[in-house]
C-alpha angles and dihedrals in degrees: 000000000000116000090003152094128272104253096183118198122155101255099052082050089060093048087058099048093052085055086054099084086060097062118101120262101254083039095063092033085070103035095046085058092051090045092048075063093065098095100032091111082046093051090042092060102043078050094061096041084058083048089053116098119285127276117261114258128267132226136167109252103179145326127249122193123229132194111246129177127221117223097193098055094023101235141115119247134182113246127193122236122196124231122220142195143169122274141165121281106251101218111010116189090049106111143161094205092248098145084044090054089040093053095050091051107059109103143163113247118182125196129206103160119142098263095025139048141162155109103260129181102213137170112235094220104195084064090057108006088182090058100102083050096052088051097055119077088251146355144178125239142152120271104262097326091317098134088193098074124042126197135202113225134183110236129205114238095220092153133072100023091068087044086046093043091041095045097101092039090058103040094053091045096060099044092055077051091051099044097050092046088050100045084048101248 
């Protein structure tokens, strides 16, 4: 868009990516790096929120029953739900080193293949294989590896609210890149 503003929207960021592949080499190399610093703000955010203090504790409280229906067989049946509610950490301090490895582990991947293309945030989980868990409200695991005793504990969702927040920003930002890489600047 010669002589005017940068007016982002998903599918003109498509379109650029798909030009992308006609760019020459040393061209895309740059342009991919400045691209991969799209979500910097966005990963800096979801890095403060892990930063941030841990999570209360979970326990089951209680149960309560509720009324389901099955599909398949065609009758109703009663389900237990748990309860839960905050408590102390038993032993704070202890720790494996999971929002560490979390945080180490969010990237920028950006994708300008034939059929596929895109700027995406993602969490390398073999970096942190407990990652999807510590986003959720709550999950269940073993004690340090001990498959005999499973805790509750209370996660922290550090994950999509900074993407969603960050959207716009980023969108309007790669396409400036892809413009200027495609007008030649």
């Amino acid at each position: 868009m010669p002589g005017g503003t940068v007016v982002a929207d998903r599918q003109q960021l498509t379109r650029l990516l798909g030009q992308f592949r006609d760019l020459p080499p040393k061209v895309r190399t740059s342009t991919r790096r400045e691209l991969r610093a799209v979500g910097d703000d966005v990963i800096g955010e979801q890095r403060a929120i892990l930063s941030g203090p841990l999570p209360a504790g979970v326990e089951v409280a209680g149960q309560s029953r509720a009324l389901a229906y099955n599909k398949k067989t065609g009758q109703f049946f009663t389900r237990k739900i748990n309860l839960y509610a905050d408590r102390e950490v038993q032993r704070p301090g202890r720790s494996t080193g999971l929002r560490e490895r979390i945080k180490a582990g969010l990237v920028t991947r950006v994708v300008t293949g034939k059929t596929r293309q895109g700027i995406d945030i993602r969490t390398q989980n073999r970096k942190a294989p407990m990652s999807t868990g510590w986003n959720a409200k709550r999950f269940r695991h073993p004690v340090f590896g001990n498959k005999e005793r499973w805790v509750y504990q209370a996660g922290q969702p550090y994950f999509f609210k900074p993407v969603f927040k960050g959207r716009a920003d980023m969108i309007r930002r790669a396409a400036a890149i892809l413009n200027d890489a495609v007008e030649g600047r």
